[in-house]
N, CA, C and O of each residue as an XYZ file, in Angstrom:
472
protein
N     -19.112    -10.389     -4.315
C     -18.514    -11.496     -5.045
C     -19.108    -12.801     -4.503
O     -19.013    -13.042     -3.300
N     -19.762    -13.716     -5.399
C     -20.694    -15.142     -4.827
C     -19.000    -15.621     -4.778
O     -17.991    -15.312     -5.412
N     -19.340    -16.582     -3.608
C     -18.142    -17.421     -3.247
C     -17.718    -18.467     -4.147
O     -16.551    -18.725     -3.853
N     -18.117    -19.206     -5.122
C     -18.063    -19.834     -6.326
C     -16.973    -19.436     -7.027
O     -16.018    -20.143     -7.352
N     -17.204    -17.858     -7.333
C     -16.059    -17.327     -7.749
C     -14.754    -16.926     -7.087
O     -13.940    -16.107     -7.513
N     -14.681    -17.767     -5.781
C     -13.160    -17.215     -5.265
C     -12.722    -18.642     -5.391
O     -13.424    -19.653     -5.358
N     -11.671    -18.550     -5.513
C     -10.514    -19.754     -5.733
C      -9.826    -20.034     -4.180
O      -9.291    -21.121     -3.964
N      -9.868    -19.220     -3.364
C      -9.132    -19.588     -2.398
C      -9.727    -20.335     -0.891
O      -9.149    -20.925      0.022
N     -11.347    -19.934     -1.183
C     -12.063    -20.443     -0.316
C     -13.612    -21.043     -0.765
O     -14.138    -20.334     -1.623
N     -14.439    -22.235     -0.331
C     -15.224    -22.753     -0.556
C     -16.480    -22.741      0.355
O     -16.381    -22.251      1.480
N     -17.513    -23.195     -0.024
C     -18.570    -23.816      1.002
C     -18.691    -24.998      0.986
O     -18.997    -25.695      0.018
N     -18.417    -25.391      2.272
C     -18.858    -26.527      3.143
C     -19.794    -26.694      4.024
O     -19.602    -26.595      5.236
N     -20.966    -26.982      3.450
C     -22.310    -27.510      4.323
C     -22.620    -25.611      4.504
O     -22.714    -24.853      3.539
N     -22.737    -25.163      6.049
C     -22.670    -24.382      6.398
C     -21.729    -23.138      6.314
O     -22.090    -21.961      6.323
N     -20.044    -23.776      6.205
C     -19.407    -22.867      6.293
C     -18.356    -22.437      5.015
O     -18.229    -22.990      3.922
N     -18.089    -21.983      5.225
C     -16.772    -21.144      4.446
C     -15.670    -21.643      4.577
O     -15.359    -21.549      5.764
N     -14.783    -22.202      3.914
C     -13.465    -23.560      4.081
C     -12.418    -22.974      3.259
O     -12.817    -22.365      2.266
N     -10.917    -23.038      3.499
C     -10.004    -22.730      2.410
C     -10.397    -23.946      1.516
O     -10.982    -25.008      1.733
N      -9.861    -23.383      0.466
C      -9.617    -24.643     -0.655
C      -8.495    -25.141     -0.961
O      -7.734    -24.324     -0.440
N      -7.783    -25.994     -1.496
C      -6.647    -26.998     -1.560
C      -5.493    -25.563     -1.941
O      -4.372    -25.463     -1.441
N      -6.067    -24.618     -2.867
C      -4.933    -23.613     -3.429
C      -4.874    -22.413     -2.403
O      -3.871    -21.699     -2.385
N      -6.153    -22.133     -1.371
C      -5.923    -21.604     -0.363
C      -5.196    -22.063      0.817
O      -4.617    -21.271      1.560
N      -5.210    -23.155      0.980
C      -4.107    -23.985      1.417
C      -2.724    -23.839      1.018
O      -1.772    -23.615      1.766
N      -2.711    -23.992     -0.269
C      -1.267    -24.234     -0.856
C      -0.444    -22.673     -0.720
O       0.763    -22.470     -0.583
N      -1.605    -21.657     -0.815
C      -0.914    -20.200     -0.510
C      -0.416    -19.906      0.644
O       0.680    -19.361      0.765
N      -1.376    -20.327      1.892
C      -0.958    -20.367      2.971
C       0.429    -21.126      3.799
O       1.033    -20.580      4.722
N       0.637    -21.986      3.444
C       1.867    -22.958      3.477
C       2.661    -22.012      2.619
O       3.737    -22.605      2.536
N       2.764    -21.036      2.015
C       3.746    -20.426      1.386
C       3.856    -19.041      1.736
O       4.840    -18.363      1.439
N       2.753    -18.563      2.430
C       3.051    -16.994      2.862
C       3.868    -16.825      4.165
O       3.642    -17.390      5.235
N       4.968    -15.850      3.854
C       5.590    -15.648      4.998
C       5.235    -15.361      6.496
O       4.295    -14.626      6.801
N       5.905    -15.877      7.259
C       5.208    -16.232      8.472
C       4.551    -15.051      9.791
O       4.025    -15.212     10.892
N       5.050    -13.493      8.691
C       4.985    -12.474     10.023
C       3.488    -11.860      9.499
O       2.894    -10.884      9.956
N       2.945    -13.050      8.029
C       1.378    -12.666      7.507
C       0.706    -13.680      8.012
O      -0.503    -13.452      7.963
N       1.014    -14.892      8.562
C       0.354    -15.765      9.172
C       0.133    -16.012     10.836
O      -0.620    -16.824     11.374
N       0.871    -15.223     11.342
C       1.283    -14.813     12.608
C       0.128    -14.516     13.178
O      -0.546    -13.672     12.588
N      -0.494    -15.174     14.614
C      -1.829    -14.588     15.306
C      -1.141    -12.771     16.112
O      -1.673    -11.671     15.967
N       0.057    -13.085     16.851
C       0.416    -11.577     16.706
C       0.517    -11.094     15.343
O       1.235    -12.052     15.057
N       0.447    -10.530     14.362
C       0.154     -9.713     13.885
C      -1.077     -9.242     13.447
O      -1.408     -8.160     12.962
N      -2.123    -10.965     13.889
C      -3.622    -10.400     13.194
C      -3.782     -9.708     15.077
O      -4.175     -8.547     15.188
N      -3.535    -10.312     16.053
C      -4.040     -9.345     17.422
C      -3.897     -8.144     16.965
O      -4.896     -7.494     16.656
N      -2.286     -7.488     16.801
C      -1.958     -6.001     16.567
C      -2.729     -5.401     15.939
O      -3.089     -4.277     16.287
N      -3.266     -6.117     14.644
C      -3.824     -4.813     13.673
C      -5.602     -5.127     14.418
O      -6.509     -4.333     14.171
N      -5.751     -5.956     15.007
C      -7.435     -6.089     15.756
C      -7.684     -5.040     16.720
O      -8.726     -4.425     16.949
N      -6.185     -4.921     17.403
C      -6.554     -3.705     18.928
C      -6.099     -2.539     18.000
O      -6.530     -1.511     18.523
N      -5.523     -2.280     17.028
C      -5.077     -1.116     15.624
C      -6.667     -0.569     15.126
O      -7.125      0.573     15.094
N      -7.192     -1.699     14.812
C      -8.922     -1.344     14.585
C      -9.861     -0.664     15.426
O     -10.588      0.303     15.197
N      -9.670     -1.475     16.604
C     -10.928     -1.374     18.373
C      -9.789      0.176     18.165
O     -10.171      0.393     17.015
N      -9.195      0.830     18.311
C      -8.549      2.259     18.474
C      -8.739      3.371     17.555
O      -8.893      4.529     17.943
N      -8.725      2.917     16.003
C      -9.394      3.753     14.828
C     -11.046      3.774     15.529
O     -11.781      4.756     15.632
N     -11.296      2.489     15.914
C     -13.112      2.628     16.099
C     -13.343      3.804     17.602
O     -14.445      4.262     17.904
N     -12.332      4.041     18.199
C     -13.058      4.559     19.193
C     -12.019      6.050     19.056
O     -11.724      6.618     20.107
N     -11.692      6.411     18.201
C     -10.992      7.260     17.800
C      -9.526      7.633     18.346
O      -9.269      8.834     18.424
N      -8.535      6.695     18.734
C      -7.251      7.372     18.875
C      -6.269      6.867     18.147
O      -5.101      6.591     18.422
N      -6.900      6.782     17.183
C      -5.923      6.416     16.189
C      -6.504      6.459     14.369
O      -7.528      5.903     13.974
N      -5.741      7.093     13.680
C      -6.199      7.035     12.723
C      -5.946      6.276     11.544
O      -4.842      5.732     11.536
N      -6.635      6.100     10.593
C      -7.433      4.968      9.490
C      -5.995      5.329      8.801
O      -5.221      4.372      8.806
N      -5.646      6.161      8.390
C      -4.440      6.492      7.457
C      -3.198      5.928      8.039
O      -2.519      5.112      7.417
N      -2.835      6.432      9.450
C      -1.655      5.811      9.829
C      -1.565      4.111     10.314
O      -0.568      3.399     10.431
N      -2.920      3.816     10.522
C      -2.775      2.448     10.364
C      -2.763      1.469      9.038
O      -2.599      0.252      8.950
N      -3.019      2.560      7.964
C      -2.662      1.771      6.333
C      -1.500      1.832      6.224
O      -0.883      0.866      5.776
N      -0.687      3.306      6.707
C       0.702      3.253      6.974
C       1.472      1.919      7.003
O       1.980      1.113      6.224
N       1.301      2.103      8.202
C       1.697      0.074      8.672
C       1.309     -0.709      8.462
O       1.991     -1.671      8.814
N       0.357     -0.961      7.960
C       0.274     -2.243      6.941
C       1.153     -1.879      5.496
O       2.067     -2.517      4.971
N       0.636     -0.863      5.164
C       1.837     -0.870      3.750
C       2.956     -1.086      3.588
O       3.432     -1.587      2.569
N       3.636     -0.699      4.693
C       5.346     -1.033      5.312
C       5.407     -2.201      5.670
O       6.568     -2.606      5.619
N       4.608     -3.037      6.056
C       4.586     -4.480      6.533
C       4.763     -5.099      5.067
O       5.742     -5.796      4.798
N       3.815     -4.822      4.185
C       3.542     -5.662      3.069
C       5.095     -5.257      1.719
O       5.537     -5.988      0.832
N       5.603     -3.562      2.203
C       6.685     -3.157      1.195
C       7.991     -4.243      2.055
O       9.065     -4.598      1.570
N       7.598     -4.477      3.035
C       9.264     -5.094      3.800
C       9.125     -6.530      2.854
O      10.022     -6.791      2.052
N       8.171     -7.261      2.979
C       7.839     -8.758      2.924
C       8.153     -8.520      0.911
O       9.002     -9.243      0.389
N       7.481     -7.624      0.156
C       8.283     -7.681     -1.058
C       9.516     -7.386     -1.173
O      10.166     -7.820     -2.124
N       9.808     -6.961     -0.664
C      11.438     -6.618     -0.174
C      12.145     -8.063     -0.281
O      13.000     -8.517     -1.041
N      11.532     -8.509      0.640
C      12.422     -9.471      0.964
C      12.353    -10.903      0.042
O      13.270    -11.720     -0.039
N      11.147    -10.987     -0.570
C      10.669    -11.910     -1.626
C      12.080    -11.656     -2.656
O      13.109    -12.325     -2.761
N      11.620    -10.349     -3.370
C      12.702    -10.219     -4.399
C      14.093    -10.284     -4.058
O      14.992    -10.246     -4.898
N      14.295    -10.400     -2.599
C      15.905    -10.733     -2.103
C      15.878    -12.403     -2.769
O      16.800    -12.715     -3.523
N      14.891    -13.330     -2.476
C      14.569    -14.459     -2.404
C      14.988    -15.298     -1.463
O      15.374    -16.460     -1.591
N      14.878    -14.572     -0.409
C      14.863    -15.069      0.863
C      13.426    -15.728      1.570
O      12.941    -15.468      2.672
N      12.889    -16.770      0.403
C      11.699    -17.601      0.863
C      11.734    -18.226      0.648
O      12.376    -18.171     -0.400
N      11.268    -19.928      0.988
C      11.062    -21.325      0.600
C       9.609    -21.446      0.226
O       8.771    -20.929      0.966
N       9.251    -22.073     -0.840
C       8.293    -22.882     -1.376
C       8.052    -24.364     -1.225
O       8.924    -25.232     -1.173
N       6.632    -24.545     -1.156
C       6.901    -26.487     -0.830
C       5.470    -26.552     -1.622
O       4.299    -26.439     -1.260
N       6.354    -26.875     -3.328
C       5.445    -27.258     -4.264
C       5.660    -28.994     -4.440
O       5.528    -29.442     -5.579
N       5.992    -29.964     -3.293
C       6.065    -31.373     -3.485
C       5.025    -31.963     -4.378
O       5.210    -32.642     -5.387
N       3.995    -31.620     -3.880
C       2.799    -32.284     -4.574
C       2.292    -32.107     -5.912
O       1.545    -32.909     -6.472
N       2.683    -31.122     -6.364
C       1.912    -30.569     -7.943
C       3.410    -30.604     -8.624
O       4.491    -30.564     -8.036
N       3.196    -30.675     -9.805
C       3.847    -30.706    -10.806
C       4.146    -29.135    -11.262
O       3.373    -28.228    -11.569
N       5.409    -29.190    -11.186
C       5.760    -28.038    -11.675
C       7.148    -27.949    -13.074
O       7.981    -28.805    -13.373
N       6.898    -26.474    -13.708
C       7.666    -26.509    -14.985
C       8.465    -24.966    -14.740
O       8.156    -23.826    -14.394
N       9.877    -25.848    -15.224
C      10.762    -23.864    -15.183
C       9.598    -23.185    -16.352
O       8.734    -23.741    -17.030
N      10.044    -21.638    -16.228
C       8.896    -21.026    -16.804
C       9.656    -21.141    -18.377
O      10.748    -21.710    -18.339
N       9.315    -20.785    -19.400
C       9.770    -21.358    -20.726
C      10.360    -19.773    -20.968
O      11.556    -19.840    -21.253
N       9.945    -18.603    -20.941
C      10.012    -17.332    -21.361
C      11.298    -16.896    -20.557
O      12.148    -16.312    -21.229
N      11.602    -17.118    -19.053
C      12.674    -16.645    -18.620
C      13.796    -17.543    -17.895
O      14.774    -17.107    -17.288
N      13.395    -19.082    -18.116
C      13.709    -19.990    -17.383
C      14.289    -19.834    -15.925
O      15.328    -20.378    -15.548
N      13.338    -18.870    -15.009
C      13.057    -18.576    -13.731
C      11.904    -19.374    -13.152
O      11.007    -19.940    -13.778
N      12.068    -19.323    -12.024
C      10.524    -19.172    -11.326
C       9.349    -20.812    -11.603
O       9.727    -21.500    -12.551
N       8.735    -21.069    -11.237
C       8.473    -22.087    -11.997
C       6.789    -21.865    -12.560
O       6.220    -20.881    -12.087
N       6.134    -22.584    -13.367
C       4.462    -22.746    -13.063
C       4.272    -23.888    -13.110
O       4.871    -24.863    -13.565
N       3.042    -23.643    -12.409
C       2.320    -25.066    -11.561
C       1.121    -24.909    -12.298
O       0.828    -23.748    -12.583
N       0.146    -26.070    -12.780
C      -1.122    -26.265    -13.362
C      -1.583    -26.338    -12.275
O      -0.930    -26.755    -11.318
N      -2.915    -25.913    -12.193
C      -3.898    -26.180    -11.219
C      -5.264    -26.512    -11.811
O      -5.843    -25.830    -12.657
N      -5.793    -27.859    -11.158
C      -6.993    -27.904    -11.442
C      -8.222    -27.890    -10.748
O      -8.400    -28.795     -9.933
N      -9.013    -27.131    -10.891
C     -10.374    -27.067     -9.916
C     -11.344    -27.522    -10.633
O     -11.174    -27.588    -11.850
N     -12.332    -27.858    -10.169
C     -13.888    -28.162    -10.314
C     -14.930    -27.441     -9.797
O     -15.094    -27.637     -8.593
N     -15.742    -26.614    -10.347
C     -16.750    -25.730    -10.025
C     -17.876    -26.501     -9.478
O     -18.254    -27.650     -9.706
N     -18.313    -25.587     -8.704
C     -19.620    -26.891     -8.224
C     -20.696    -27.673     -9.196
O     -21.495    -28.608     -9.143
N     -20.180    -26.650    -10.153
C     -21.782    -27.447    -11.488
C     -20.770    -29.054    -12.118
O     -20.912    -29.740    -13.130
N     -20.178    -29.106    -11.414
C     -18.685    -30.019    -11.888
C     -17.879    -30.005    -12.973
O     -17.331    -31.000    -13.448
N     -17.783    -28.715    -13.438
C     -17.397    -28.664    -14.604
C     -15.544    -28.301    -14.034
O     -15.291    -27.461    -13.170
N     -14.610    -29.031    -14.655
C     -13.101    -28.558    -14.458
C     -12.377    -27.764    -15.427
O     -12.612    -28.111    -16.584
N     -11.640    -26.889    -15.310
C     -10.939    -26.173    -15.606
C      -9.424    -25.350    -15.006
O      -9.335    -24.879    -13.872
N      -8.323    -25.314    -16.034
C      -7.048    -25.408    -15.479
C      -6.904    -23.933    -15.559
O      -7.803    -23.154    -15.876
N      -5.087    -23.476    -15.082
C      -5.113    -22.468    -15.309
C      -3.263    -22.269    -15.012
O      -2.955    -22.969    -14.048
N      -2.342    -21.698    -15.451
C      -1.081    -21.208    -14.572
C      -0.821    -20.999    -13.741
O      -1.133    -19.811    -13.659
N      -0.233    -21.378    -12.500
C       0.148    -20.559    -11.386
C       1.565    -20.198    -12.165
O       1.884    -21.003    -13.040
N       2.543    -18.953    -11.917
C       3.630    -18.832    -11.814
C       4.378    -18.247    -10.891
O       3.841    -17.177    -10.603
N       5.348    -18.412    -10.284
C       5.950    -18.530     -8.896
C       7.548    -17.951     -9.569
O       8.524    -17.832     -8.828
């Protein structure tokens, strides 16, 4: 996938940068996915599949249970959002949830919008 086509991260000069909506996701993902303990755990989870005492399956295990708890708990709606900055609309179809327009600019500068819904 050329990086152009990801929305969540950019090039800058040399490197690879979130972008304003990779940003805006991050400020919104729950905190036990943003957590440096949990990226350590699943790093020494890896160095152990790689040297064999541990296997590739039971460590998808736990990530899958990590990721079924955190929907779990979404659909409880036990999360905060901090959409201050963008404009947002109740959704029209279930008057839940809201969407947010987003606008980007491709590097050829061409802009184009799109739905977020939340």
């Amino acid at each position: 996938m050329e990086i152009e086509s990801r929305i969540w991260v950019k090039e800058k000069g040399k490197n690879i940068v979130s972008s304003e909506l990779g940003r805006q996701l991050y400020s919104v993902a729950p905190e036990i996915l943003t957590s440096v303990d949990l990226t350590a755990l699943w790093f020494e989870e890896q160095k152990e599949i790689s040297i064999g005492t541990k296997s590739k399956d039971d460590f998808l295990l736990g990530v899958k249970q990590v990721v079924r708890d955190e929907i779990n708990r979404l659909k409880e709606g036990n999360f905060k959002m901090n959409l201050a900055n963008n404009e947002t609309h109740k959704c029209p179809k279930c008057q839940n949830g809201f969407l947010q327009k987003q606008k980007v600019t491709s590097k050829a500068g061409k802009d184009y919008f799109w739905w977020l819904i939340y």
